[in-house]
N, C-alpha and C positions, 0 to 999 in steps of 0.2 A: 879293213872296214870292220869296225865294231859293230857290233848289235847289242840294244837294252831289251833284256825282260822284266817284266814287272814279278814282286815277290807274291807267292800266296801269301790269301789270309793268313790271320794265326789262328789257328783251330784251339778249342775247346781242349781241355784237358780230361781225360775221361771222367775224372773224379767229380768236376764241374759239375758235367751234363748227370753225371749220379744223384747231385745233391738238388740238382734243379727239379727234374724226374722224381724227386723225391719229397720236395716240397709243393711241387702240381698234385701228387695222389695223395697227401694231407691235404690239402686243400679240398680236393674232389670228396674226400670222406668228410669232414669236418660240415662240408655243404651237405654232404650226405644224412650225416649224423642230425645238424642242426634240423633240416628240413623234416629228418623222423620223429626230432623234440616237437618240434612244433606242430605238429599234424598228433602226435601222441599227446601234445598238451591241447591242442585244438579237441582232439576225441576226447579226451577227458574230462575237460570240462561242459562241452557240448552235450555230453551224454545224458538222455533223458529231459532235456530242455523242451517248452511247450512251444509249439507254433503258430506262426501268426503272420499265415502268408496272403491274409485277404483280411480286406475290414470285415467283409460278413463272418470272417472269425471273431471279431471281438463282440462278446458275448454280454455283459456285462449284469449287475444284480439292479433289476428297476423293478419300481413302484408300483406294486398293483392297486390299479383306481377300480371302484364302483359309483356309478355314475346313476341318479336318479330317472324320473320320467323325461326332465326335459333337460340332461346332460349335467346337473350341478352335482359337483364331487362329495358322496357322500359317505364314504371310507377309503382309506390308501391305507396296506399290507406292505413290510418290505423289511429287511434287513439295513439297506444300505439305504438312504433316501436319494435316488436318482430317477431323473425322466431324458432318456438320451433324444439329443437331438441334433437335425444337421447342421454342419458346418455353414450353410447356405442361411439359417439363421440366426449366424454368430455377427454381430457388429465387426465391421473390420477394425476400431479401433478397438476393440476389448483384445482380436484376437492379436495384435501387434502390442500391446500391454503386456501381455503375458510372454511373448516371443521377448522382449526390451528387459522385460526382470528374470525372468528363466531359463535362457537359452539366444543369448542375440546373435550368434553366430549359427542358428538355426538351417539356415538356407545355403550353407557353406560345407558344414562338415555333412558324413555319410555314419552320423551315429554317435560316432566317439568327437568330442572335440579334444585331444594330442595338448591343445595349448592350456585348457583348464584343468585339463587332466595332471597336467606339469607345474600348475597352478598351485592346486589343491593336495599335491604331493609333496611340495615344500613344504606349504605349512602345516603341513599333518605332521612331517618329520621336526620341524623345529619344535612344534608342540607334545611330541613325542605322544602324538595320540592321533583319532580319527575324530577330529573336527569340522573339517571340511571337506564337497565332496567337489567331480567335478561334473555333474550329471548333467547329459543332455535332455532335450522333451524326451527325446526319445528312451535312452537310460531312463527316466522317470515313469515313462510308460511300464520297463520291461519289470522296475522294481515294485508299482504298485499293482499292475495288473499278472505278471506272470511270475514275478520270484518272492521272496523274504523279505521282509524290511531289515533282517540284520546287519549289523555294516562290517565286513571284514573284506579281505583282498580278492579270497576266492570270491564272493557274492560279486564283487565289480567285475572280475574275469566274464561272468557269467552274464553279466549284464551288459557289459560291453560286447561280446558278442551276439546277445540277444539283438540288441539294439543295431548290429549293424546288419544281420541278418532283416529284420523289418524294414531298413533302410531300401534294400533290395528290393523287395517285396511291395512295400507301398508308397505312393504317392507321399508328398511333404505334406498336401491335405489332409488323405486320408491319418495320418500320423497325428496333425493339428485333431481332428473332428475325435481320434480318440483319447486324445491330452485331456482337452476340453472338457469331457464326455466325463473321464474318469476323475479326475482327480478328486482328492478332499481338499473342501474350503471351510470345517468346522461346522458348529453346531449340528451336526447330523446331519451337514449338508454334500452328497456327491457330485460332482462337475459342473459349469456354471450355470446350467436351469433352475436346481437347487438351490445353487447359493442367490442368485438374484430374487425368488421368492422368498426365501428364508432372509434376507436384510432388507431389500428396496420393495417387496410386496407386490414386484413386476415380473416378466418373462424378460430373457437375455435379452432376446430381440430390442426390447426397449430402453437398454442402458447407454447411459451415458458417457460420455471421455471421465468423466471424476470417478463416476461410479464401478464404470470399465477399469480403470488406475488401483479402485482401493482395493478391488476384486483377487487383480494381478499382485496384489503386495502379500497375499492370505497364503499360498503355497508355502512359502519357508518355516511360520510358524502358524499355522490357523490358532489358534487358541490365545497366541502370545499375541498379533495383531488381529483379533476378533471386534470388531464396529461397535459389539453391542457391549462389550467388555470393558475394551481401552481404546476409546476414541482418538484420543490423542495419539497414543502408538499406532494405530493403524492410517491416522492423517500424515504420520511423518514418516512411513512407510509408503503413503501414495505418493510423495511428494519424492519420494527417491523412484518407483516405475514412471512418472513424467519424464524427471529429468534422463532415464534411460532411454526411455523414449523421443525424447530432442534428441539426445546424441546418437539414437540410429536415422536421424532424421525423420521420423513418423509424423511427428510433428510438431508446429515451430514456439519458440520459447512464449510467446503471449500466451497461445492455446493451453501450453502446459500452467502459468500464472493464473491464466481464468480457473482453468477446474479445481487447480487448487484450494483457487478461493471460493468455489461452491460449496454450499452446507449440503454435509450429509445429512438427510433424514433416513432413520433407519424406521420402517414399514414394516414388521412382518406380515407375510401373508399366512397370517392363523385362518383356517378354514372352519370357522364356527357351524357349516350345518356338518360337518365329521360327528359332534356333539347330539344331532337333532333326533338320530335313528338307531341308537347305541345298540338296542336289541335286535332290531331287523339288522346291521349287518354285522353281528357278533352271531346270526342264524345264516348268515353268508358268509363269513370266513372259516365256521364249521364245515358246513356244506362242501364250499373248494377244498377246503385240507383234506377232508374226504374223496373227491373225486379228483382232483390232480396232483396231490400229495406238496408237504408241504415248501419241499425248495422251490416247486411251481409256483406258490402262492405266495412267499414273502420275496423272489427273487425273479420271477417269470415277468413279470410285465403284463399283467393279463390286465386286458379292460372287459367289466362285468357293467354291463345294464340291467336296468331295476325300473318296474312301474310302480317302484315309488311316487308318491307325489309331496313334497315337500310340505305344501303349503297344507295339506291332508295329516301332515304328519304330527307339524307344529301343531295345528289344532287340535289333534287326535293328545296331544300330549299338555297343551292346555288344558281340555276339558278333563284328563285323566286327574290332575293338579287340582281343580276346583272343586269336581266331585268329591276328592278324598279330604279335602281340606275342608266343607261344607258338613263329611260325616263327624269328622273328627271335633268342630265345635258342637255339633249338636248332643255329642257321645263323650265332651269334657274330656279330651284327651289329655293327658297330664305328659308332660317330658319324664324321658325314660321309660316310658310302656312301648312296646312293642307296634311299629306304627302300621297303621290300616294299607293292604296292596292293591292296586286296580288293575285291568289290564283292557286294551280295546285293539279290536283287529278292524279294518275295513280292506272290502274289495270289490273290485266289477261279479256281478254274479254271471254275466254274460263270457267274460274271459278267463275268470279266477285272480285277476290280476293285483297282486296285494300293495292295496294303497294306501295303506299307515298301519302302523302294526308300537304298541306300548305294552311291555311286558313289565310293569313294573313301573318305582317313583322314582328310583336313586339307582343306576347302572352299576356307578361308582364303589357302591357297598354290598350288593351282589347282584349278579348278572345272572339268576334267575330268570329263567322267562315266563313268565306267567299266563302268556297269550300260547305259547308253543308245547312247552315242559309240563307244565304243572296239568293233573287230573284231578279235577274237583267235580261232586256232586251237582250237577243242573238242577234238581228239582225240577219244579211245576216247565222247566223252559226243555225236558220231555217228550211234555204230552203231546206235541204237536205230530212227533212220530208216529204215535199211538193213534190219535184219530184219524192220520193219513192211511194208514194201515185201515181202518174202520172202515175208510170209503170206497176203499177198494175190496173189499169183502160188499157185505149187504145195506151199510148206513147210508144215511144220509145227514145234511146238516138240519132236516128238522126231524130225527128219527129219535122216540123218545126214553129216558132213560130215569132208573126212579133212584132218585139222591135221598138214599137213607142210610142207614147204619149196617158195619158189616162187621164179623170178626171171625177170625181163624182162629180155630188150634193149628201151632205148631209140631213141630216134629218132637220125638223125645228129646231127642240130645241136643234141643234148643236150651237156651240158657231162661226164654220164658215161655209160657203153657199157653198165651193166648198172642192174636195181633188182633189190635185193633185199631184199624185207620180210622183218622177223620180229617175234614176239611180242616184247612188253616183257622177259620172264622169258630169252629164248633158249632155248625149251624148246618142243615138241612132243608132241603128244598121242595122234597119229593120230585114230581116227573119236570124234567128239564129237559131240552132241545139239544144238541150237539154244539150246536153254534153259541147259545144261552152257558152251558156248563163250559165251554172252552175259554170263552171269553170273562168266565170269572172265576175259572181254574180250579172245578170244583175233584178233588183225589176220589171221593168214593165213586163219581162216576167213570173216571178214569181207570180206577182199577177195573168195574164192573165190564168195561169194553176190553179191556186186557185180557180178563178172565173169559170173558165169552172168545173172542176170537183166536186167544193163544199165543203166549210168552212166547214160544218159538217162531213163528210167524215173525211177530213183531221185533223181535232179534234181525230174522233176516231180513225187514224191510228196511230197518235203521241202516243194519249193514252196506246195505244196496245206496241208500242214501248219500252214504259217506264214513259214518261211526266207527271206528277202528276201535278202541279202546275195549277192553273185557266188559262184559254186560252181564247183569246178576239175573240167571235163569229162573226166576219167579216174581209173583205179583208186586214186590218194593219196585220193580220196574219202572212201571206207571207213574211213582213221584220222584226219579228219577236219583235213584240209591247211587248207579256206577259211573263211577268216576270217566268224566270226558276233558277234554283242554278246550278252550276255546275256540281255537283255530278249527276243530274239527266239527265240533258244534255252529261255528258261523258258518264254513264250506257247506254243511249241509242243510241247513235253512235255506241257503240260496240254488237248492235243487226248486222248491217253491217260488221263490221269485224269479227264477230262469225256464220259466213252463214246462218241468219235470228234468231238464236237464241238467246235470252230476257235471262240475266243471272242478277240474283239479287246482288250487294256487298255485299262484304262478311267483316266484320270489324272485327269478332271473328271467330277462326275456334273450340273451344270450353273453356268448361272453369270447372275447376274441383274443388270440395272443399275440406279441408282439411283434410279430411279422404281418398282423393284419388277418391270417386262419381262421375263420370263425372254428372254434373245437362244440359248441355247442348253442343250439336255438331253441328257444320252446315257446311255440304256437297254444292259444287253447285247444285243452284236449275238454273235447263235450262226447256225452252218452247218457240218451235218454234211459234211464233208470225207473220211473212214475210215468203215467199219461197226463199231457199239459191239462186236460180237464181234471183229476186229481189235483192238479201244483197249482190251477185256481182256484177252486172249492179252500185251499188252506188259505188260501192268500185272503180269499174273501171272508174266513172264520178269523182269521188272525187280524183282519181289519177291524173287526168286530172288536178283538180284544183291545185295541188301540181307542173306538171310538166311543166302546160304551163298559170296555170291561177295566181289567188289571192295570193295563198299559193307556190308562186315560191321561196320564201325566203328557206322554209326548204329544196328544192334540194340537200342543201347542206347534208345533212345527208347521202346520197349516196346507197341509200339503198330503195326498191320499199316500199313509206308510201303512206298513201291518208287522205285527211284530208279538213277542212274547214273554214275560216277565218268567223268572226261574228266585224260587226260595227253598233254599231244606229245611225243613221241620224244626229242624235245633237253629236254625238262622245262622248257619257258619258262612255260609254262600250268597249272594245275590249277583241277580245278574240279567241282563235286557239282552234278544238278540231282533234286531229288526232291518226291516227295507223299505226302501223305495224303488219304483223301475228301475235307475240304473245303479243302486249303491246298497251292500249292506253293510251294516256293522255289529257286532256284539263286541260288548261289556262285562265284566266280572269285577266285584269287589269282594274282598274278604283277607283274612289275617291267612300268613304263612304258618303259622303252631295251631291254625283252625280254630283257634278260638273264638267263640259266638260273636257276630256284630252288636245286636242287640236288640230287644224285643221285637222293636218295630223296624228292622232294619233291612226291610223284604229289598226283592231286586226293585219293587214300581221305586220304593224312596232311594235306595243307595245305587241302583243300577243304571234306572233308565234316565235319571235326570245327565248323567254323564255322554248318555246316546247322543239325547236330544240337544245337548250344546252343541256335540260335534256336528249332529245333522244341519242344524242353522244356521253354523259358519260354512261350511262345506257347499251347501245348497243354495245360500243366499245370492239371490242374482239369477240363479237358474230358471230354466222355463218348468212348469207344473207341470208332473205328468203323470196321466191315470194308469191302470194294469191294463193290459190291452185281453181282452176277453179270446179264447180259443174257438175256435169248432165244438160241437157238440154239448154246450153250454144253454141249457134255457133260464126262462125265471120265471116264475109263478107267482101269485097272488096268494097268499095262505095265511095262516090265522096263525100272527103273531102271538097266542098262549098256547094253542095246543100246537103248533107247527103244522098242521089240515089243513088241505083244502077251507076256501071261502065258503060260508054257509050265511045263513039271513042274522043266524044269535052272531057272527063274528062282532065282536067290541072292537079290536084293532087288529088294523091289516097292514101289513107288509111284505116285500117282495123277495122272495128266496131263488138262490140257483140251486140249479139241479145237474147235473149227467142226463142229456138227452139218448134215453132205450133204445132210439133207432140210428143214435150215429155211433160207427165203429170206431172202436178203441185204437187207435195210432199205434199203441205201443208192441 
C-alpha cells in the first residue's frame, strides 16, 4: 500500500523576502518623508496667516455717518465707502447672481475648487503667464480681506489654505454675508450697499433680477464694466451672469430675457445735505479725530448725532447769502477784490443745542470758520456785559449817568499822549438812564460804568458768563477792543435769555459705534452763573435796544426779541447777537484782511438785517412768546426823563423794573 503526501510550499528565497522588506521601509520613509514636506510645507506657508474663525472677526473699514436732528445724513468720513449689512437683507436673487458669475460650485467645494483650480492652470501655462485665476468666494474673501493682491504661486498657496481654513470655521452664509459685505464694485464703491446707492440711488434690499445681474457682472473688472462708464459692456456682461444663472437653474430662461430687457437707469444717490453744513461738520470730524483718533473715524463705523436742524441750517445759510450779497451791491463790489465774510451761529439757549452754525460763503475755497476760529472785536455788542456787571453792584436801569466828554493820558511808552473816546454819533447827551444809554449804545457812559466799578470785576463777570478769549485789562474794554468768536459771544448772551443760566453747546448729542456702544452722550450741562433777576433786568434793557434803540431794524420780526448791535470804531466788524424765548442767534460780517466795511456799515445795517431773515423763516408758524418774568422782579411807575419816582411836574410816565430789596437773591 502506497501512501500520497502533498509537497510543501515553495518558500521564498531569502534574498526575495530582503528585497521586499526593503522596499516596505522605502516606502514607510518616503510616506514618512513626504508627510514631513508637507506639514513643513503646510508650516511654512501657514506661518503668520490672520484668522478668521468667527464672522465677528471680520471687521471691516465702514462709513462714519453724522446724522442731523431728525436722522438725515449730514456727513460720511471713511477711507473705504462701505455700510456692512446682513445677509438677511440681501435679495436672494442678487445673492445667487453673484454665486452663478463667481463661484457656481460654491456649495460643493470646502474652499479650494481642484477643478478650476486645473482650469486656470492650463491656461496660465499655455499662456505662459498668470492670466487666469481659479478663485473661489471664499479665495476672494481671503485675497481682498486678509492677504495681497499680488498674483504669484506662493500668494495662492496661502490663500488656498486660508480659504479652507475659513471653510471650517464658517457657515456658507456667514462666508456669503462677508463676500457681499466686502468686495469692490468701483466708483468708491465697497460691497453691495454701496454699490446699489452709488448706481441705482436704492438700498440692496430693493434690487432687482436686472440690477442684481448687472451688480454680479462688476467683480472681475469694476472699472472696465462700470454702468456709468460703458453701458453697453456692462449690459453684456449682465446678460452672461443671467445666462449663468439659467444654467445653475436659479432661474428660468424668460425671467433671464425679461431683465435683460429692462433699462438700467443709473440714479446715484448724491447726498446734497453732505453740502448743506460744510463747517459744522468739518467742526466734527475735527473734534472725533481728536477724541477717537483717526483710523476710528475714517474706518470705525461710528454713527454721530447732531441737533442740527436742517431746515435751520439751509436758512441760516440763505440769509448769510443775501445779507452779504445786499452789502456788497450797496458797497459796489467790483470782481477781484477781496469778498465780504459773514458768519451766523443759532442755538437753544435752554439746552446749548447748535442749530445752524455758517462760518463763512465758499467752504470750497477755505474752510475757515468764522463762527468758531476766528476772534474779532465785538464793539458796542460788549457792553451788555458791562451793565450786567453794573446791576449786580449798586445800578439800576434808571440810575443815572452823565454822557459827556472824557479823556486820558496815557502811559509813557504809549505810542500817543492822550485817549479820547467818544460816541459813535459825536454827539453828547448829558445825564441818561442805563436803560436810555444801552439801548442807543452810548461808549462814554460805558466806559464811565467800567471805570467806576472796575476792569477787573468786569473781566471776571464775562468770564463767569462764558468769554474765554484774552480780554484787554483796561477801559478800551467797554467798546469792546478784545477779540472774541462768535460762538462764544452767542453762548453767553444766552446766559440772559436762559434766566442766568451758563449752558455749554452742544455739537454732538452722542455718538455710537458700530456694535451699537454708545462711547459718548452729552446732556445739557446748566449752571447758574447770574441771578435770573439780573438775566431779566438785561433781557428787558436789550428789548429796549430792539424797540427803540440800535437794533430797531429787527422790529420787524414782530414778535417780543431783545438783542444787541456791536460796531468797532474803524467799522472793520459788524455784528447783531439776539433772542427770543426759545432761540438765539448771532451774526458777524466783515473782511478776513480786516479791512474797513465802510462808513455806514455798522452791525444795525450789515449785521442784523441777516438775524432778522433768519428769525422770520425760522419762527414763522410759531406760536409768540413773551420772557416769562422771575421772582423778585417789581415795576414801578417813574419818570421817564429823569428815571424817579412819579411826581405832579412828571411830563411822561413809564413803567420800569427793578430787583425787589426784600426778595432773596437765588444765586
Amino acid at each position: 500500500m502506497t501512501s500520497e503526501t502533498s509537497a510543501p510550499p515553495p518558500r521564498k528565497s531569502p534574498g526575495k523576502r530582503k528585497v521586499y522588506w526593503t522596499l516596505f521601509c522605502v516606502f514607510i520613509v518616503l510616506l514618512i518623508v513626504s508627510a514631513a514636506l508637507l506639514a513643513g510645507f503646510y508650516i511654512y506657508f501657514s506661518k503668520g496667516l490672520p484668522r478668521l474663525t468667527s464672522v465677528k472677526d471680520y471687521s471691516p473699514n465702514v462709513v462714519t455717518q453724522v446724522f442731523s436732528e431728525h436722522g438725515e445724513v449730514i456727513a460720511e468720513f471713511f477711507v473705504e465707502k462701505r455700510y456692512a449689512i446682513p445677509i438677511e437683507d440681501m435679495p436672494t436673487e442678487l445673492i445667487e447672481a453673484f454665486i452663478a458669475a463667481e463661484d457656481a460650485r460654491f456649495f460643493e467645494h470646502q474652499g479650494v475648487d481642484l477643478f478650476s483650480i486645473m482650469r486656470a492652470l492650463i491656461k496660465n501655462i499655455t499662456s505662459m503667464d498668470i492670466v487666469q485665476g481659479g478663485s473661489t468666494i471664499t479665495q476672494q474673501i481671503t485675497k481682498s480681506l486678509l492677504l495681497t493682491p499680488e498674483k504669484s504661486y506662493a500668494r495662492k498657496i496661502k490663500e488656498a489654505i486660508l480659504a479652507y481654513r475659513i471653510e471650517k470655521s464658517l457657515s456658507k452664509s456667514d462666508i456669503l454675508s462677508i463676500y457681499l459685505n466686502q468686495i469692490y464694485l468701483g466708483h468708491r464703491s465697497y460691497g453691495i450697499e454701496a454699490a446699489a446707492l452709488t448706481y441705482f440711488g436704492k438700498t440692496a434690499s430693493k434690487l432687482n433680477l436686472a440690477e442684481s445681474a448687472l451688480l454680479a457682472g462688476l467683480p472681475k473688472a469694476p472699472s472696465a464694466y462700470s454702468p456709468i462708464r460703458h453701458l453697453n459692456r456692462a449690459k453684456r456682461r449682465q446678460r452672461y451672469v443671467l445666462e449663468r444663472m439659467v444654467q445653475r437653474r436659479y432661474i428660468t430662461e424668460d425671467e433671464a430675457r425679461e431683465a435683460a430687457e429692462v433699462p438700467i437707469v443709473i440714479i446715484s444717490a448724491e447726498n446734497k445735505n453732505i453740502t448743506i453744513a460744510p463747517y459744522f461738520t468739518e467742526h466734527l470730524r475735527n473734534y472725533l479725530k481728536r477724541t477717537y483718533g483717526p483710523e476710528m473715524l475714517y474706518s470705525g463705523g461710528l454713527q454721530v448725532y447732531t441737533p442740527l436742524n436742517l431746515f435751520m441750517q439751509k436758512t441760516a445759510q440763505q440769509a448769510v447769502e443775501a445779507g452779504l450779497a445786499d452789502f456788497e451791491k450797496r458797497e459796489g463790489y467790483q470782481e477781484g477784490e477781496p469778498r465780504v465774510q459773514g458768519a451766523l451761529v443759532a442755538m437753544e439757549p435752554q439746552t446749548g443745542y447748535i442749530k445752524a452754525l455758517v462760518g463763512g460763503v465758499n467752504f470750497l475755497e477755505n474752510q475757515f470758520n468764522r463762527a468758531t476760529q476766528a476772534r474779532r472785536q465785538p464793539g458796542s455788542a460788549f457792553k451788555p456785559f458791562v451793565y450786567a456787571a453794573a446791576l449786580d453792584k449798586y445800578y439800576t436801569t434808571t440810575t443815572l449817568v452823565i454822557d459827556s466828554p472824557l479823556i486820558f493820558t496815557l502811559e509813557p511808552d504809549n505810542d500817543k499822549e492822550f485817549w479820547e473816546p467818544r460816541n459813535f454819533d459825536l454827539k453828547y447827551t448829558g445825564p441818561v438812564t442805563l436803560r436810555k444809554a444801552l439801548s442807543a449804545s452810548r461808549n462814554i457812559v460805558t466806559i464811565k460804568i467800567l471805570q467806576d466799578i472796575g476792569v477787573g470785576y468786569v473781566i471776571n463777570y464775562a468770564r463767569t458768563m462764558g468769554i474765554t478769549s484774552p480780554l484787554n485789562h483796561d477801559l478800551s474794554l467797554a467798546l469792546g477792543s478784545s477779540g472774541v468768536s462768535l460762538l462764544e459771544l452767542t453762548r453767553s448772551y444766552a446766559v440772559f435769555a436762559n434766566q442766568g443760566l451758563r449752558v455749554e453747546p452742544v455739537f454732538i448729542t452722542k455718538v455710537v459705534d458700530r456694535d451699537g456702544i454708545v462711547l459718548e452722550e452729552n446732556k445739557p450741562r446748566l449752571q447758574q452763573v447770574i441771578s435770573s433777576q439780573t438775566a431779566y433786568l438785561m433781557t428787558s434793557l436789550l428789548t429796549s435796544v430792539v424797540n427803540e434803540g440800535t437794533g430797531r431794524k429787527v422790529r420787524a420780526l414782530k414778535r417780543p426779541c431783545a438783542g444787541k448791535t456791536g460796531t468797532t470804531n474803524d467799522v472793520r466788524d459788524a455784528w447783531f447777537v439776539g433772542y427770543t424765548p426759545d432761540i438765539i442767534a448771532g451774526t458777524w460780517v466783515g473782511f478776513d484782511n480786516q479791512k474797513p466795511l465802510g462808513k455806514n456799515e455798522t452791525g444795525a445795517v450789515a449785521a442784523s438785517p441777516i438775524w432778522l431773515n433768519f428769525m422770520q423763516e425760522v419762527l414763522e408758524g410759531t406760536p409768540i412768546k413773551t420772557f416769562s418774568i422771575p421772582g423778585g422782579i417789581v415795576f414801578m411807575r417813574i419818570d421817564a426823563e429823569t428815571g424817579k419816582p412819579v411826581t405832579p411836574l412828571t411830563r411822561k410816565v413809564t413803567f420800569e423794573c427793578f430787583k425787589d430789596p426784600l426778595f432773596k437773591d437765588t444765586l
